[in-house]
MARKE-727430 format. One record per residue: z, y, x of N, C-alpha, C in turn; residue number from 1; residue in one letter. Coordinates in steps of 0.02 Angstrom, whole numbers, m for minus. Layout:
<recs>
{nzz->Z&nyy->Y&nxx->X&cazz->Z&cayy->Y&caxx->X&czz->Z&cyy->Y&cxx->X&pos->NUM&code->A}
...
</recs>
This chain:
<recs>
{nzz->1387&nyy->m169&nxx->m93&cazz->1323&cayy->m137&caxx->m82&czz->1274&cyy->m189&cxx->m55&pos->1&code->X}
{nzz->1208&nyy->m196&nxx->m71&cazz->1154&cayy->m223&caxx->m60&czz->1137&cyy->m216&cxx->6&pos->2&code->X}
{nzz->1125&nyy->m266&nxx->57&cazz->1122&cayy->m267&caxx->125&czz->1029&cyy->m251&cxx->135&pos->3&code->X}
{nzz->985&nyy->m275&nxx->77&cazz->921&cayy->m263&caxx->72&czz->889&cyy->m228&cxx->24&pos->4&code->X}
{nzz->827&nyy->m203&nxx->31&cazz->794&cayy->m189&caxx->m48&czz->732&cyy->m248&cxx->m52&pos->5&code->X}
{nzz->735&nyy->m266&nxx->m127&cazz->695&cayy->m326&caxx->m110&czz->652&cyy->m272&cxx->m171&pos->6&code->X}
{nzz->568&nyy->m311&nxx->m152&cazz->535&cayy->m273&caxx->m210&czz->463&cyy->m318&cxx->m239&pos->7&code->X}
{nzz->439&nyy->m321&nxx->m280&cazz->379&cayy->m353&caxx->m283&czz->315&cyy->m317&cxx->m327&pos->8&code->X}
{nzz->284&nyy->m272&nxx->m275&cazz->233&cayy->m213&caxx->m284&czz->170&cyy->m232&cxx->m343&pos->9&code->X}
{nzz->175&nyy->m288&nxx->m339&cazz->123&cayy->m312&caxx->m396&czz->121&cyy->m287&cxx->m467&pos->10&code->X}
{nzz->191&nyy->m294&nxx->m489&cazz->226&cayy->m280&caxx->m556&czz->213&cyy->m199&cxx->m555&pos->11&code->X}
{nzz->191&nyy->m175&nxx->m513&cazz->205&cayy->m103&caxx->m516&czz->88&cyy->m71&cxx->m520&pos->12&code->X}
{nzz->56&nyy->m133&nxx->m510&cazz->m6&cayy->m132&caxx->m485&czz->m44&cyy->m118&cxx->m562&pos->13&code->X}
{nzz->7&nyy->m145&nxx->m610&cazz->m46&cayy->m156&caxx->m685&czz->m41&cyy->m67&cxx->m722&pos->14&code->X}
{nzz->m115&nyy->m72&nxx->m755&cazz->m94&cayy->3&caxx->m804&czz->m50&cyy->23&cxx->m818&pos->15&code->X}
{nzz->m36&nyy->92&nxx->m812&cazz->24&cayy->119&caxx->m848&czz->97&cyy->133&cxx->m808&pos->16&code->X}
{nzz->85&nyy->84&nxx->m759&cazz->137&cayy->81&caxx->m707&czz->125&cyy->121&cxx->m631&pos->17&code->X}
{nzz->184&nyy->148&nxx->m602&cazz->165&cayy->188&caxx->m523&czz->107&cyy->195&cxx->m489&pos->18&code->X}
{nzz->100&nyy->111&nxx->m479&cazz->41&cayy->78&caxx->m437&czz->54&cyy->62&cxx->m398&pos->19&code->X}
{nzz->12&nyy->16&nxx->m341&cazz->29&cayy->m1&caxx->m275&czz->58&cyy->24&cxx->m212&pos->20&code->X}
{nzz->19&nyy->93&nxx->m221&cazz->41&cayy->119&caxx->m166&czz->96&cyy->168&cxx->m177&pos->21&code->X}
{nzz->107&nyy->200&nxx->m221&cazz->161&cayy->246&caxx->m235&czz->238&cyy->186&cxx->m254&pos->22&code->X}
{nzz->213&nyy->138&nxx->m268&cazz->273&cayy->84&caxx->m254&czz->295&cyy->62&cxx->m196&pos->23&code->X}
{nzz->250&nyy->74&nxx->m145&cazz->255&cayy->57&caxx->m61&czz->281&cyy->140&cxx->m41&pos->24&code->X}
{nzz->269&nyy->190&nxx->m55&cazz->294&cayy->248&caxx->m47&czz->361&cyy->259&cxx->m65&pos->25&code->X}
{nzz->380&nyy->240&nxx->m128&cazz->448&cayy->253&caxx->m168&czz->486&cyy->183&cxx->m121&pos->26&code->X}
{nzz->489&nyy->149&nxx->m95&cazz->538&cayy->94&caxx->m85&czz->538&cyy->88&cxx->m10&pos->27&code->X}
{nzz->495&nyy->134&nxx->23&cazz->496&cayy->134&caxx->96&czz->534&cyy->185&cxx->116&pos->28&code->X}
{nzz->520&nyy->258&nxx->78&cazz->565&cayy->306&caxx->71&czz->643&cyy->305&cxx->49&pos->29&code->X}
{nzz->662&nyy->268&nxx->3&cazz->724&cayy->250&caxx->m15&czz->753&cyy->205&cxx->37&pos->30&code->X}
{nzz->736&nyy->152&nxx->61&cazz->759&cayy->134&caxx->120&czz->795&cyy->166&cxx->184&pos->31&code->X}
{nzz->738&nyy->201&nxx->189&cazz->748&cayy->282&caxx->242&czz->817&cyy->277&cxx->228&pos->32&code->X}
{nzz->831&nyy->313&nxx->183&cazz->858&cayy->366&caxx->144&czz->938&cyy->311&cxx->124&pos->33&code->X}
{nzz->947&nyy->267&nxx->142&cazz->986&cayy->217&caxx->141&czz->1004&cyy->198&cxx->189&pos->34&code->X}
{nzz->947&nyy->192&nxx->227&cazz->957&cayy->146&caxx->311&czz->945&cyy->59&cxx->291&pos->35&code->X}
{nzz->938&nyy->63&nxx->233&cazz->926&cayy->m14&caxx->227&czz->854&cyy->m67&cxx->250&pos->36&code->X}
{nzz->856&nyy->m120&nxx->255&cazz->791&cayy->m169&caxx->277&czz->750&cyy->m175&cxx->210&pos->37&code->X}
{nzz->695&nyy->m181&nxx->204&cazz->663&cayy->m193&caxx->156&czz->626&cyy->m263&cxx->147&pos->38&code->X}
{nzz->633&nyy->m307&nxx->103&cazz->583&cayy->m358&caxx->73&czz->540&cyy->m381&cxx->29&pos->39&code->X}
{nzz->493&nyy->m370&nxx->40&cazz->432&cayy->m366&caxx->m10&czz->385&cyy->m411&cxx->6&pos->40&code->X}
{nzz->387&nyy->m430&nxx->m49&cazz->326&cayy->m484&caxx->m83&czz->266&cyy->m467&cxx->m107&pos->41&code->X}
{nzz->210&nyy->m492&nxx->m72&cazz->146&cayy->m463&caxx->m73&czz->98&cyy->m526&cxx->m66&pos->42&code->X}
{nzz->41&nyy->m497&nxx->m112&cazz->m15&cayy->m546&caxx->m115&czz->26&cyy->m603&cxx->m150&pos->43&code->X}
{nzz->49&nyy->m604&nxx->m204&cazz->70&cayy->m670&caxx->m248&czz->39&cyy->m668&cxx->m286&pos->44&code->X}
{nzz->m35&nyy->m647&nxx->m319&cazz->m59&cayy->m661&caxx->m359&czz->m134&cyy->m719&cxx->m355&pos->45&code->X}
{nzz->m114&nyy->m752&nxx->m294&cazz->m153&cayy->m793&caxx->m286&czz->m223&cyy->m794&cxx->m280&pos->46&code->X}
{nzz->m258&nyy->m747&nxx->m284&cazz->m323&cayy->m713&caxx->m297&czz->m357&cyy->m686&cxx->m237&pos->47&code->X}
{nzz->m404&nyy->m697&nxx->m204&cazz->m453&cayy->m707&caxx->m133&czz->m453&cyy->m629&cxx->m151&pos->48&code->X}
{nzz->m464&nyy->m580&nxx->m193&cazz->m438&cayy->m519&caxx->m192&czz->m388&cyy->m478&cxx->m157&pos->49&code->X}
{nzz->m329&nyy->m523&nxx->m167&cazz->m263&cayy->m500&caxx->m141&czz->m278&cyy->m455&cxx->m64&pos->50&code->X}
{nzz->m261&nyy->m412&nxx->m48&cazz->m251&cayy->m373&caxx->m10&czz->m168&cyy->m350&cxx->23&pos->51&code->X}
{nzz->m129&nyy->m349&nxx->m13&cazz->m62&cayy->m330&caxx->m14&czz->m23&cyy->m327&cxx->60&pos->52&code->X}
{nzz->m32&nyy->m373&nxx->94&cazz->0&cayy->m381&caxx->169&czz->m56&cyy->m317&cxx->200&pos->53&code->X}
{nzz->m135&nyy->m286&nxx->213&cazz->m160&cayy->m253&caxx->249&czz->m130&cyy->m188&cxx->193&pos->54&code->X}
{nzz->m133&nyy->m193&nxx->149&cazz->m117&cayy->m112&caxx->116&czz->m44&cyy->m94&cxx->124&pos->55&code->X}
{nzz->15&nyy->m131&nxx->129&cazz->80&cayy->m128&caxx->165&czz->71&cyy->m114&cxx->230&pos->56&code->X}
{nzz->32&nyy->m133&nxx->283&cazz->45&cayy->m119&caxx->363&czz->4&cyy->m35&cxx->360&pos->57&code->X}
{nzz->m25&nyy->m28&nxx->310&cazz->m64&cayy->32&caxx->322&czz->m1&cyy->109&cxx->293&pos->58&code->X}
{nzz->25&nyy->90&nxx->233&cazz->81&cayy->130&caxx->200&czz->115&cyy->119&cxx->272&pos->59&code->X}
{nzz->151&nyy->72&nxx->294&cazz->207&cayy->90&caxx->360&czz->150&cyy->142&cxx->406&pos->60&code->X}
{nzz->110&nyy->126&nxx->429&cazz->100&cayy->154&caxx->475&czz->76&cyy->252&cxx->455&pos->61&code->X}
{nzz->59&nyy->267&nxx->391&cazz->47&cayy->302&caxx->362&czz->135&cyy->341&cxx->344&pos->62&code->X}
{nzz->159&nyy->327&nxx->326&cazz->248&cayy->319&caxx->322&czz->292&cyy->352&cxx->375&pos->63&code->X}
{nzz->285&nyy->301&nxx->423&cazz->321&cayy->299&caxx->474&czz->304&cyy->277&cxx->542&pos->64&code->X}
{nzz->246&nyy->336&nxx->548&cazz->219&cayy->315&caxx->630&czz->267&cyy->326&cxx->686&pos->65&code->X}
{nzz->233&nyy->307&nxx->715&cazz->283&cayy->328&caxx->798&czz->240&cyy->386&cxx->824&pos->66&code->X}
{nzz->241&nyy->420&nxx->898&cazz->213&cayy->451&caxx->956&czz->122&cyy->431&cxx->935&pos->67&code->X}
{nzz->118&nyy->359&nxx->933&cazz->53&cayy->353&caxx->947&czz->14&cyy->335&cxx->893&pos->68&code->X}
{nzz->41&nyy->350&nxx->816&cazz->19&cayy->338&caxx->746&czz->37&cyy->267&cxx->726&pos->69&code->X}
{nzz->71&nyy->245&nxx->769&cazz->69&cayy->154&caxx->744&czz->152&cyy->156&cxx->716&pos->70&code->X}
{nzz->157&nyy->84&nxx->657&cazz->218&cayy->98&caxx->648&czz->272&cyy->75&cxx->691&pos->71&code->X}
{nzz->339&nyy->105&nxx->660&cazz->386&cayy->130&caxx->721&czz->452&cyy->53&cxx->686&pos->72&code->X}
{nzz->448&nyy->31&nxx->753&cazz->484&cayy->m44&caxx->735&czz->573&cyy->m7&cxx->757&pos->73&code->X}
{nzz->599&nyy->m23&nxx->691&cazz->672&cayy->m10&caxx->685&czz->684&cyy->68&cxx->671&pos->74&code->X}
{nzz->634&nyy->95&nxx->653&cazz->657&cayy->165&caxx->628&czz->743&cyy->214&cxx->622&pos->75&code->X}
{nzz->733&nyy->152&nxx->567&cazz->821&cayy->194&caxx->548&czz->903&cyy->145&cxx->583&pos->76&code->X}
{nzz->871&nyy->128&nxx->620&cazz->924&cayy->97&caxx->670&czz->945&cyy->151&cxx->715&pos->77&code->X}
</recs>
């Protein structure tokens, strides 16, 4: 069994596909749901556009807040 989920949200960003955020939804949830760590690759498209690291801290915290809405470090530990 896989000790991580590794993922790269981009591939999931073009037409036709999930999208960004329902790819940060589906692989944060499965984790849960595993207990596993997650690794994801964000903002590789090289482009002063890129956003990917602020739209990930916003899904966790949206996800899996704590008490005070912020996200919750080690959840499924």
């Amino acid at each position: 069994m896989a000790d991580y989920i590794g993922t790269l949200p981009e591939r999931d960003a073009i037409h036709g596909h999930i999208g960004f955020n329902e790819h940060f939804r589906r692989v944060i949830e499965l984790a849960g749901r595993l207990g596993k760590d997650i690794h994801m690759q964000v903002d590789q498209t090289n482009s002063p556009e890129d956003n990917g690291t602020e739209t990930l801290i916003e899904a966790i915290r949206w996800l899996l807040p704590d008490k005070r809405g912020h996200a919750c470090k080690n959840r499924y530990s």
